[in-house]
Steps between C-alpha positions, in 0.01 A plus 500: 500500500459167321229564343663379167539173628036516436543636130561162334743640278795340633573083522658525835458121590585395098823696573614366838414137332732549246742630772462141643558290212794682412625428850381158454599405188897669578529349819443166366763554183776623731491280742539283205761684327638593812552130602652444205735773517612409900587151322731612238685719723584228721529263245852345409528609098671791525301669194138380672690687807627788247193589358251485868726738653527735172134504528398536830794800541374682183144470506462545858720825469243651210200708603207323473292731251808466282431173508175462405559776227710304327292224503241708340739665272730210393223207440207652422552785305859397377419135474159507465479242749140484660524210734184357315306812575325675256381814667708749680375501796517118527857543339616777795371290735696175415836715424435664857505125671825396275703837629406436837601121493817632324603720793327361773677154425834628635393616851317128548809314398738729789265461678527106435817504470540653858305188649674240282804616710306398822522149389797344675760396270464138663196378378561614117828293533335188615250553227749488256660227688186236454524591108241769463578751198511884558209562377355217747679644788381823387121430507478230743725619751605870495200694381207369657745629833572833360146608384371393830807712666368818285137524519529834681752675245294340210171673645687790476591518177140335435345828663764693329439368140091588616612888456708501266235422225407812518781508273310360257314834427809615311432209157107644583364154699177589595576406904446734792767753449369571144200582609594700799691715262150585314302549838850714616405702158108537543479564862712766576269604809542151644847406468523363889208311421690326195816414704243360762351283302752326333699516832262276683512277156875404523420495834242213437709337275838466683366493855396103462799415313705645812302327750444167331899493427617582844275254619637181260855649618441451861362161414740363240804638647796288514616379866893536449 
């Protein structure tokens, strides 16, 4: 039954690698952008405040796959904007990370915005009190609270952003879906085989996350 995994012809572990470093590389950029974004929509300029909540409630709202489509469609082959790349492959691959910082962004900041709420009122008042700036209170006070109050619902959207680069098979990234799809197309006899395989990959790949997360959210929780 898996005797295809033996016939060399297909880079299973080059595949699931580039699985991970998409994961990698997006979950770094939106927690990033994501950070960002949970700043300007509690900021106090009303357009800073205009524009994160535009954002989060459009983007958020859009499919995914059109998401990354249009990042195909619009920079590279409107644009002709390459992100330094010069071959597709290495081009698909960068665009892939960009549309899933783009709409993976927006769940990290509610979901930062949820814990900045945790933060008693209080303490950002007497932080304001002693002098400190917004942007002070912001990352001296309120944040390093709320990301430690959301470690669980940022795993979750961690293991969630892990599956949805499968997306990425739609601008042609060479990661694990892309090459399921082939194997799906060549072995016809052994399609249960396929969905096993790659199964027990995602498996591999968000079971740690989970488990390493839950643990640093039992740890880091906040005593209220």
């Amino acid at each position: 039954m898996f005797d295809f995994l033996d016939s060399g012809q297909y880079d299973l572990l080059g595949a699931f690698w580039v699985t991970a470093q998409l994961a990698f590389y997006s979950a770094i950029g939106s927690l990033v952008w994501g950070t960002a974004l949970a700043a300007m929509r509690v900021s106090p300029v009303p357009l800073m405040r205009s524009f994160g909540t535009a954002y989060v409630n459009f983007v958020r709202n859009t499919p995914l796959t059109v998401v990354i489509v249009a990042c195909s469609l619009g920079l590279d082959q409107t644009l002709g904007i390459t992100l330094g790349a010069d071959d597709s492959e290495t081009i698909g691959f960068r665009l892939a990370i960009l549309g899933l910082v783009a709409y993976t962004g927006t769940f990290v900041c509610e979901a930062l915005r949820s814990g900045i709420n945790t933060v008693p009122p209080g303490q950002a008042e007497a932080a304001r009190a002693l002098g400190l700036s917004f942007f002070q209170v912001l990352t001296l006070v309120v944040l390093p609270q709320a990301f430690r109050a959301t470690v669980a619902p940022l795993a979750n959207v961690l293991i969630a952003l892990t599956k949805n680069t499968t997306v990425a098979a739609a601008i042609s990234a060479a990661e694990a879906a892309f090459l399921m799809k082939e194997m799906i197309e060549n072995e016809a006899d052994a399609l249960f085989a396929v969905f096993a395989v790659f199964a027990f990959g995602f498996i591999v790949l968000t079971l740690p996350t989970g488990l390493v997360l839950g643990w640093a959210a039992k740890r880091l929780a906040v005593k209220r």
